[in-house]
Every structure is written in structure tokens, then in C-alpha cells.
N, C-alpha and C positions, 0 to 999 in steps of 0.2 A: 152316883154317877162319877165315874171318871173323869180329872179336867183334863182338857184338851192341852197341848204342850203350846206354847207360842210360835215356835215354828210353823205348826200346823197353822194359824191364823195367817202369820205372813204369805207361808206356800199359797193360800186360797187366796190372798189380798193380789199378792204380785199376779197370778193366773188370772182371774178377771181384769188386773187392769192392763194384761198383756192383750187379749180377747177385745176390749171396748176401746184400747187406743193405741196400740202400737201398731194396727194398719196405716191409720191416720200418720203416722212419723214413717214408719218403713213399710210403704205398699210393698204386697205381698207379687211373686211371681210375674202375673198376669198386671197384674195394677203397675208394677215398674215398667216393663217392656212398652204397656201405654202410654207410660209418664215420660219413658224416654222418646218414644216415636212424636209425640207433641213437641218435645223439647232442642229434640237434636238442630232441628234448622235453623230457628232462630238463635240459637246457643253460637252454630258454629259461621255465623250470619257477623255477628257480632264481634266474638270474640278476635278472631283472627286479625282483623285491623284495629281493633279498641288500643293498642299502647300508641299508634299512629296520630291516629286521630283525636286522643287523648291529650297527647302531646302538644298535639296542634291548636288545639281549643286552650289548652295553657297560656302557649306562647302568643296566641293573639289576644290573651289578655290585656298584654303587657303592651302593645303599642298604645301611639295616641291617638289620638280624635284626629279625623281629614276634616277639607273644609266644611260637606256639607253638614256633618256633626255639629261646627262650631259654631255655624249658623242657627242653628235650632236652640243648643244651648244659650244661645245672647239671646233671641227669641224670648224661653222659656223666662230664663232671668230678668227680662224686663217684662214682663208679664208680671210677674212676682213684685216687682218692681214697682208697680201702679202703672204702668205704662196700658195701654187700649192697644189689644192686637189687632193687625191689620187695620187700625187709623193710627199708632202711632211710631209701628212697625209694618212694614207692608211685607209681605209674601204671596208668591204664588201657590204656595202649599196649603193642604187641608188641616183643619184643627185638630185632627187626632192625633196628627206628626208633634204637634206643639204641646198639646196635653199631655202625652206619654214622657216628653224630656222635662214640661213641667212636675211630672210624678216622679221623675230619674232624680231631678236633683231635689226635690224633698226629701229623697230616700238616700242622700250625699253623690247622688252623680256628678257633683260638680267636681272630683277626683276622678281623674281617665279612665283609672285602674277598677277603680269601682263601678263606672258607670259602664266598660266594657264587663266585666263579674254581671250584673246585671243583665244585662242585652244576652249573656249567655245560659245565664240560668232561665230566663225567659222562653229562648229561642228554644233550649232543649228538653224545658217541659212539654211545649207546643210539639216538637217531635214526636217524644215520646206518647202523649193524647191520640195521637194519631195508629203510632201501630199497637198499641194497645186494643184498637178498633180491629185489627186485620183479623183475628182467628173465627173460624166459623164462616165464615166466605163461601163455602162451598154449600154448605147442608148445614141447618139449623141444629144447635146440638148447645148442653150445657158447658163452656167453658170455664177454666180452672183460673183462677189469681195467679194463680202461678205463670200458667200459661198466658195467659196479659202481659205480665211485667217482663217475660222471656222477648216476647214480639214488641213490647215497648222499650226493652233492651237495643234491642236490633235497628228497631227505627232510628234510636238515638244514636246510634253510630254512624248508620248509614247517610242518614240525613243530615248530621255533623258535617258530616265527610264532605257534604257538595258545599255546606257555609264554608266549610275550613277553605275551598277552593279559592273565595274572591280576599282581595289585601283588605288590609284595612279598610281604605278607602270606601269601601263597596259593603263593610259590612254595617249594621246599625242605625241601614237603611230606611228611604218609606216603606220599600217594599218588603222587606223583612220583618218590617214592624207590621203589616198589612197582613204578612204571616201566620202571625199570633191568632189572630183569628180564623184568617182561611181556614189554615189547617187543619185546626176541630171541627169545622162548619163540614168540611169534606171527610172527616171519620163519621162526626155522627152521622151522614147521608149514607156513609158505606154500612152503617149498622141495620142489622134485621130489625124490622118494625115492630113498634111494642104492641103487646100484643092488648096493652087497653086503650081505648079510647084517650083516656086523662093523660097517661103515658107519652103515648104519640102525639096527642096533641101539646107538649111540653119538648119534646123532644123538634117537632116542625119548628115553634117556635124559638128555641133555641140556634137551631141552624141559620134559621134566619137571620136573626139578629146577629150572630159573629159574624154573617157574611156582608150583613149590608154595612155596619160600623167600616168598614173598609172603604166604603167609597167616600168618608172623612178623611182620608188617607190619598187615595185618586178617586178619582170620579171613573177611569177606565175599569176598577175591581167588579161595577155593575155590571162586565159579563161573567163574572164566577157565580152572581146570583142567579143570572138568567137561567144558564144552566142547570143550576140547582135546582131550580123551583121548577124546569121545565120534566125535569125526572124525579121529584116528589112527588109534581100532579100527574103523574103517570104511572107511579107505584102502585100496581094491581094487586102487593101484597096489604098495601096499607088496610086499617080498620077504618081507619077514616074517610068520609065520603070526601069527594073532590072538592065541593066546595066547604068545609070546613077544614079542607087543608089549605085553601087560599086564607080562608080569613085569619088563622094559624101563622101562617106563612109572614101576612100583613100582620100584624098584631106583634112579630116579630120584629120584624121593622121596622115598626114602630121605637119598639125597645132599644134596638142595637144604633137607631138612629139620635137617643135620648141622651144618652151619653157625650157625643161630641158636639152636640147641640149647647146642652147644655153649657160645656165650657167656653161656649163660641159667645153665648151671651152674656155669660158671666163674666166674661173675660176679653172680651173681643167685642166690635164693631161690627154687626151681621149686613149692614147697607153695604159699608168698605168690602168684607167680604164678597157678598154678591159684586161689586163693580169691578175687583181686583179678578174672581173666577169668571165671571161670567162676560165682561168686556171687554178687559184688557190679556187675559191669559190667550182668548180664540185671537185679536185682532193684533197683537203684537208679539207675547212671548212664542206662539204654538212655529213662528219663524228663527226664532234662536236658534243655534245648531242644529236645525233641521234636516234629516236625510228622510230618503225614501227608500222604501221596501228592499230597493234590490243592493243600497247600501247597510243596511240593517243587519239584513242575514247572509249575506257572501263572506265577511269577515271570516276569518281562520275559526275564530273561536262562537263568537254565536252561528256559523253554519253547524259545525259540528255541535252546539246545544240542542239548537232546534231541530236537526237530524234525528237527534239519538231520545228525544221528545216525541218526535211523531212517528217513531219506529215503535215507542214504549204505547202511545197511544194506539198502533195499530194494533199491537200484538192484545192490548186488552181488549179492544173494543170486537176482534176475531174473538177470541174465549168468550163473550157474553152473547155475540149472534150466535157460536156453538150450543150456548148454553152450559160450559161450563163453570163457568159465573155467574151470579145471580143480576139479573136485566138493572140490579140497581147502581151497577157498581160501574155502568153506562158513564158516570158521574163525574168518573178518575180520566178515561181519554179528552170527555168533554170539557174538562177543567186544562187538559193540557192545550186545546184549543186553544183556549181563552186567553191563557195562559201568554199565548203568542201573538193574539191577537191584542193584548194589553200591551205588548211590546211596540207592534207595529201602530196605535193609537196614538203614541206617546211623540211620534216621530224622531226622535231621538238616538236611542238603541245603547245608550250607557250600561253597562255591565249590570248596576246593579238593577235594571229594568227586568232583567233576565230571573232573578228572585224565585218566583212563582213558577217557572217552568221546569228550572232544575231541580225543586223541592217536591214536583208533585211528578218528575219525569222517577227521582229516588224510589219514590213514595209507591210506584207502578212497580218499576221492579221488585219491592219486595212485597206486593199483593201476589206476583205470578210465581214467587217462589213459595210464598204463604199453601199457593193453591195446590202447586204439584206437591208440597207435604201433607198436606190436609186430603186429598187422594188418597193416599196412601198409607195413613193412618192405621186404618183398620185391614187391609191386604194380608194374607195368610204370610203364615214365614214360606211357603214352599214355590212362592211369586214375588222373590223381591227385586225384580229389575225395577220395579216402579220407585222403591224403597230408594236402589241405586242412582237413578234419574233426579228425583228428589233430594238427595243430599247431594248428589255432582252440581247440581244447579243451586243449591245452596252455597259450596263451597264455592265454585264460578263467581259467585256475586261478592263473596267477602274479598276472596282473589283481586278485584275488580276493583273495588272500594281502597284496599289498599293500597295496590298499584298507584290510584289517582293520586295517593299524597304524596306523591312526589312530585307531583306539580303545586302543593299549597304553599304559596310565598311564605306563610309563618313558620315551618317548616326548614325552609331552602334558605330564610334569615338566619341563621345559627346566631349570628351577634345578640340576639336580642335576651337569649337566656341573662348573658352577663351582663350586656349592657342595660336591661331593663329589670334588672329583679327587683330592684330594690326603691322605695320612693327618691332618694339622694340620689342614685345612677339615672332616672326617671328626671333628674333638674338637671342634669349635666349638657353643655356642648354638644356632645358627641352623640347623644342617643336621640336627639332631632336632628342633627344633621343626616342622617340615615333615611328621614322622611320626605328629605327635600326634595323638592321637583323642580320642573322650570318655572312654574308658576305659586308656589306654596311653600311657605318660609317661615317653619314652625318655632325655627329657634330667634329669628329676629323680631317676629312677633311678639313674643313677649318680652323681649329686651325694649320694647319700646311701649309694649302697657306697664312694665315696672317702670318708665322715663313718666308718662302720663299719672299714675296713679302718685308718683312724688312731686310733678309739675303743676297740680290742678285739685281744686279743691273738691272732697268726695262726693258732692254735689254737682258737679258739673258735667258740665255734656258736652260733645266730642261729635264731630261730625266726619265720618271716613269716604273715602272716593277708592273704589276697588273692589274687591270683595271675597273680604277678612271680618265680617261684625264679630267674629271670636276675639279679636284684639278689643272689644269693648267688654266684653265677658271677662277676659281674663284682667283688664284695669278697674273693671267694675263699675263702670260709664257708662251711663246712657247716650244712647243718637241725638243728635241734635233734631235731628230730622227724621221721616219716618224711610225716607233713601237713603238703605243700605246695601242697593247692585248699584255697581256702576252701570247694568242696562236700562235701568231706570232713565240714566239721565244719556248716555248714549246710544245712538239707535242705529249706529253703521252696522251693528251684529244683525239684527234683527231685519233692517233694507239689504243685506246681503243675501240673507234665507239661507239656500243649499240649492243644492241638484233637483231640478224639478220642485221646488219651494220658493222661489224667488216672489216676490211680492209683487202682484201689479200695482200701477200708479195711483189707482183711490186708494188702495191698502198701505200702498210705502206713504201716501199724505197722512193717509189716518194714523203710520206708523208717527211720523215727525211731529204732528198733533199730540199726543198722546206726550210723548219727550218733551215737548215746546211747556204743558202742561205741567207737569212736573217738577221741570227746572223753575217755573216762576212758582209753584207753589212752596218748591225749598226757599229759595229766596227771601218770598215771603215770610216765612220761619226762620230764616237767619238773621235778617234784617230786624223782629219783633224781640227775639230771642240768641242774642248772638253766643253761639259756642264759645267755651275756652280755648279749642284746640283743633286745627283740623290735621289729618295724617292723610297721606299720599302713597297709595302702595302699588311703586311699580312693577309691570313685569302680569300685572292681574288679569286672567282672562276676559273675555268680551271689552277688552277695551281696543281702540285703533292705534296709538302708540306707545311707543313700551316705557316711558316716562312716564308717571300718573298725573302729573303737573300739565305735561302738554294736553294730555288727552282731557284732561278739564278744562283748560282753553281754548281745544277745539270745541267742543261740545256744549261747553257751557261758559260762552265770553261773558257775559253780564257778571253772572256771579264769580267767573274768575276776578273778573276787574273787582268786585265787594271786597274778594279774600285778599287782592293784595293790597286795596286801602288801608285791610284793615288787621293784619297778622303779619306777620314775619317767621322765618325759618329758622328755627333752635336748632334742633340735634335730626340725624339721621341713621338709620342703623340697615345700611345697606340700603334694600327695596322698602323700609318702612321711612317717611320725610316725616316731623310734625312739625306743623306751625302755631306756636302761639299768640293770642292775641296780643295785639301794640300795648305797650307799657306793663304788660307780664314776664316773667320767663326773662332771661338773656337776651 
């Protein structure tokens, strides 16, 4: 027998493994034109604003914390601390706000730079979770990895794009932390039902639980549940009978609810909590900068959110009575409802309130560009206006996205490339001076926790009148007290209300009760346990005079008269006074 040459071995090795795997690497014909018709929209979805928005998620790296940040971080810190949340710190916030900064700065959040890195890699996994859900929207069909990661591309941009839009101030929010969950609670509900038992019921109860963990966060996120659960138990696709998808649902809830439970007890005072949510937030705070509806949404800018919100809710909620979307996806207008009606709940209307509307108003538009791709799909070449219609409205929305960054403050800051790169340029003057406002004085702040932390022994505790507990975070002092607002112990803010909010008389007495309350329980504590140092930060909102000195002797004569038996006034750094106790200090 003849041997065969070794050529002949190769030529036959390379031919089968040209045959069993070079489809798989370079689809053939047919196979590409499909791979490209799935990929083109999300591709040019994306890409088109990606160096924009890119850019932008950089540079707001680099600022620093606002106040309500600083707040949560002192918070978090004395929790760590040994301190008893909410009995030894008070808030009106839910524990998941205080858990999530507790896990921030285990993980070094107590760096700005790192703790924004964080909040954004978070936020834009939670994007990307989500449009990695959109394909297949139309008609159940097997989708590609590929094709996920192109739609989860897309989202991440898109949905960048509306964060990039608020300042700092506004980003790193309850609500954006509220987010984190939403967002997958509302992809897994846009996914086609699994088609087992075990499956779907893993899948209900996971939606559940991201959604209800939210209302550790607000108590108002319990309409994104409702809605959910009212369009699971009406999913005529589901395998699941109705009432195993309730007890799914609940069993879920159970779960999402264990979490921030848990750290409430662990960590926290669950009595103080219930008296702080449930008595004093309806009977005194819910009047704090109170507006009403038609101050809420007339503004320049939440009109046009919530416009271009319930334009996006309408146009989808038309496509699923058409029937062009599947009756599940019912889910995404309903969630924009809610969305707003979480706003209007709130009374309030602070930007970052708006969170959940903009994110799932994103989120809508690219389900309806999802859709008219996914049409289209499979269309003959000798019928491509549909083809055409599909990528115009693809490219329309990147168009769109980009446009918008020219409204994102991180952006339109140019200083911040140079003046923040670097952690040294990040200590300077000059790169808080850029953050200042009328009421927020990031740089003198801590020129007076480095005054406190050289003044005062590491041990010692520090009582503030304002509302800065980030200046005890950054000297590394505990509160003397568990009042750290000054509406705590002032109640002009709160008998003021708003428009159509004003307090009637058994309300404004219950408000002044509450106050009265308060200041003698500080007292109490000061008097048992006298601080080393009290700080006085003028100029601080919800206060009635712009001296912080005055406005504690109007509000609080008794204990003013304590502090000045018994302290004296060292150093001042602008709006920040400290007073040392008598025979310490200068």
C-alpha cells in the first residue's frame, strides 16, 4: 500500500474543520445578512453618542459628594461606628439608602473618586440588565449572546445618557439607588415566560423581590410593585396558575424584603425607625418644602420630563392594544405612571425625585426601536422600506441621545478634566470652590474637620447645628447627639409648609410638640454627656436666619443659654464657627 503524503492528511484535517467550524466564526451568506439585520440598530443606537456620553460618565467621576451624599456617608460611618441607627442618628430615610453607603465604604468609598467609580459601575450594569431583556419583544424566537450584549450595549448608552443629564448633586441618589433594582424587576417582567413551572416560578419570584427591596429605599417605590404584580397575575401566557403566581410573587417579598430588614436590626433601632417613618415623617417632615402638583410639574424642566414620559407611555401602551407588543410589555407605560406618581407622592419635586421616570421614559424608547427592527428582521430584500423606517428611527434616537449631551453639566464643566484628575488637584482650593453654592461650602468644610480633628480628642463627639454631618465624617467624630438637621430642632420650615401645604393649627401644635420634644431630649444628652465642640454652619438651608448662632437662639434658647455657659468660640472658617468647650482650645 502506498503511504499517503502528509499534505494529503492536512488538506483532509483543514476541510472538515473548515465544514464543522468556520460557520460558527464567519456565517455563511445567509447567516450574515441575519446577523447583520439583528445587529444594525442596536449597533448604530449606540454607537453614535458612545465617545459623548463616555466622556461624560468620566468626568463625573471626578466631582465630589453634594450634601445629600455626605449625609448618608456620616450615617453609614457611624454605624460602623457602633453607633444605633436611627436612635443614635435620626433619619428620615429607609435602611437600604444607609446599607448600600455602608457596603460603599467597606468597599473604600470613603474616597469620592471611588465611591462615584462605584455608583457607576453599578448604575450601568443595572442599564445594561435591562436591555439585554429587549430582543425578541415581538415573536418568541431563540436569541443570540451576541445579540443581548448589542441591546445591552445600547441601553448602556442610552440610559447613561439621561444619568449624565443631572449634576452631581442629583446623582447617587435614593432614587438611583432604588434603580438598581427597579430596573431588572422591569426587564425580567418584559421577558417571555418560562416555559417551566420551576422556571417561572423563580423568575415571579425574583422580580418580586428587586421590586419590593425598593420600598427600604421609599415607601412611594410600592407603586412599581403594584403594577407589576397587577400584569404578572394577568399574564395569560404564564404556565403558572394565578394563584401560584401570587404566592411566588409573596414569597418574593418576602425575600427582597429580608435584606434590608435585616440590616435594620442589626444595625439600627426598628421602634425609632417605625416612630421617625411612620409619626414624625407624615406629621411634620411630609410639610418641609412642600409643593403641590401644579408646582411640581409646570417647571421648564420636569414639564418637559414628564411630557416626553407620557408621550413614551402612550405610544407604547397604543402598540400593545395594537397588538404589536406583547400585552406584557403593558408593564413599561404602567411603570411610567408610577413613575410620576412617585414624584407627585413625595410633595417635593427635587430633580432627583424625577430618577425613575427618565430611566424608564429611555428605556421605552428603545423597546419601540427594538420593535420596528425586530419587524423587520426577516422581510424580503425586495420590501425594504420597513428595513428603511427601522434604521431612520434607530439612527433618530442616537441623534437624540447625543444632542441631549449638550445639556450634561459634566460635560459643559470643562475645568473639571484638569482641575480634578488627579487625587492632589482633587485637595486643592480651587476644585471645591467650583462646587459652591449659596448654601454648600465644600471647601471650608473641611478646613474646619482638619481644625476639629487636631482640636479634639479621637474620641470625642461633636455636636453640629445646620446641615453638614459630612463635616463629622470627614473629622471622623461622632454626633453628640442623634440631631443632625437643623429641622429637627427648628420648625419655622415645616409651620411654613407651601402652597396649598400649610399646616392647620392642631398640625402646626403637633408640629411645635414634636420640636419642643426634641430640643429637650438633646439637652438631655448634652447635659449627661457634654460634647468637646459644637460647629455652627451658617447660611444652612431650612434654617430662619442666615447666622447659625442666631437661629439657635431663636429656636433653641434653653440650650443656647447651656452652650454659652459652657463653650467659647476658637476659630471660624467662613460659614463654618466652632466652639470649644471652657478650659480646652484657645
Amino acid at each position: 500500500m502506498t503511504q499517503r503524503e502528509p499534505s494529503t492528511y492536512l488538506a483532509r484535517y483543514v476541510h472538515h474543520a473548515r465544514v464543522a467550524f468556520l460557520p460558527r466564526i464567519l456565517p455563511g451568506n445567509k447567516t450574515r445578512v441575519g446577523l447583520a439585520r439583528s445587529l444594525v440598530a442596536p449597533l448604530v443606537i449606540a454607537l453614535v453618542p458612545l465617545f459623548w456620553v463616555a466622556d461624560a460618565t468620566y468626568r463625573s467621576s471626578l466631582t465630589t459628594l453634594g450634601r445629600d451624599q455626605g449625609i448618608f456617608q456620616y450615617i453609614a460611618w457611624a454605624v460602623s461606628q457602633g453607633d444605633v441607627d436611627y436612635r443614635d442618628v435620626r433619619d428620615v430615610n429607609g435602611p437600604l439608602v444607609h446599607l448600600i453607603h455602608l457596603v460603599m465604604l467597606r468597599l473604600g468609598g470613603a474616597d469620592e473618586h471611588r465611591f462615584h467609580l462605584m455608583d457607576l459601575w453599578a448604575t450601568g450594569v443595572t442599564f445594561a440588565f435591562v436591555g439585554a431583556c429587549i430582543p425578541a419583544l415581538v415573536r418568541k424566537r431563540r436569541v443570540s449572546t451576541l445579540e443581548r450584549a448589542a441591546w445591552a450595549g445600547a441601553a448602556w448608552v442610552v440610559l447613561t445618557a439621561q444619568y449624565q443629564l443631572y449634576t452631581y448633586w442629583n446623582q447617587a441618589q435614593r432614587e438611583s439607588f432604588c434603580d438598581w433594582f427597579l430596573l431588572p424587576s422591569i426587564g425580567l417582567s418584559i421577558l417571555a415566560p418560562a416555559k417551566t413551572k420551576h422556571t417561572e416560578t423563580l423568575r415571579m419570584a425574583v422580580i418580586a423581590a428587586l421590586s419590593t427591596i425598593t420600598w427600604f429605599g421609599k415607601p412611594t417605590f410600592v407603586l412599581f410593585t403594584l403594577v407589576q404584580a397587577a400584569v404578572l397575575f394577568t399574564d395569560k401566557q404564564s404556565v403558572l396558575p394565578v394563584r401560584q403566581r401570587i404566592v411566588s410573587f409573596l414569597v418574593g417579598g418576602v425575600l427582597g424584603s429580608a435584606l434590608p430588614l435585616a440590616y435594620l436590626f442589626l444595625y439600627g433601632d426598628a421602634a425609632a425607625f417605625l416612630r421617625v417613618s411612620l409619626v414624625e415623617v407624615p406629621n411634620v417632615y411630609r410639610f418641609i418644602w412642600a409643593k403641590s402638583a401644579p408646582e411640581i410639574f409646570s417647571g421648564e424642566g420636569p414639564l418637559l420630563t414628564t411630557a416626553t414620559g407620557l408621550a413614551c407611555a402612550a405610544v407604547l401602551a397604543a402598540l400593545v392594544m395594537m397588538r404589536e407588543l406583547s400585552r406584557r410589555l403593558i408593564v413599561v407605560p404602567f411603570a411610567i405612571f408610577a413613575a410620576i406618581g412617585n414624584v407627585f407622592l413625595q410633595h417635593k419635586g427635587f430633580d432627583y425625585h424625577f430618577h425613575p421616570l427618565t430611566a424608564l421614559t429611555a428605556l421605552g424608547w428603545l423597546i419601540v426601536a427594538a420593535m420596528l427592527a425586530e419587524h423587520v428582521r426577516s422581510a424580503p430584500r425586495h420590501r425594504p422600506l420597513g428595513r428603511y423606517v427601522a434604521l431612520g428611527a434607530a439612527a433618530a434616537l442616537s441623534f437624540e441621545v447625543a444632542s441631549s449631551m449638550q445639556a450634561s453639566p459634566h460635560l459643559r464643566n470643562v475645568w473639571i478634566l484638569a482641575g480634578g484628575e488627579t487625587p492632589k488637584r482633587r485637595a486643592d482650593p480651587e476644585y471645591f470652590a467650583t462646587f459652591r453654592t449659596n448654601d454648600f461650602y465644600p471647601w471650608e468644610m473641611r478646613e474646619a474637620a482638619r481644625y476639629l480633628d487636631r482640636s479634639t480628642p479621637s474620641d470625642a463627639r461633636i455636636q453640629v447645628y445646620g446641615m453638614d454631618p459630612y463635616l463629622l465624617f470627614l473629622a471622623r467624630r461622632k454626633s453628640a447627639t442623634p440631631y443632625i438637621y437643623a429641622y429637627d430642632l427648628n420648625a419655622d420650615a415645616a409651620l411654613d409648609g407651601g402652597w396649598q401645604n400649610e399646616p392647620s393649627d392642631e398640625q402646626a401644635n403637633r408640629i411645635k410638640q414634636v420640636r419642643t420634644d426634641h430640643e429637650r431630649d438633646m439637652l438631655a444628652k448634652l447635659e449627661a454627656r457634654p460634647p468637646a465642640a459644637f460647629v455652627f454652619i451658617d447660611g444652612s438651608p431650612l434654617t430662619t436666619y442666615p447666622r447659625a448662632l442666631d437661629d439657635f437662639r431663636h429656636c433653641c434658647a434653653e440650650s443656647a443659654a447651656w452652650v454659652d455657659a459652657h463653650y467659647h468660640p476658637t476659630q471660624s472658617f467662613e460659614q463654618f464657627h466652632v466652639w470649644l468647650k471652657d478650659g480646652e482650645g484657645p
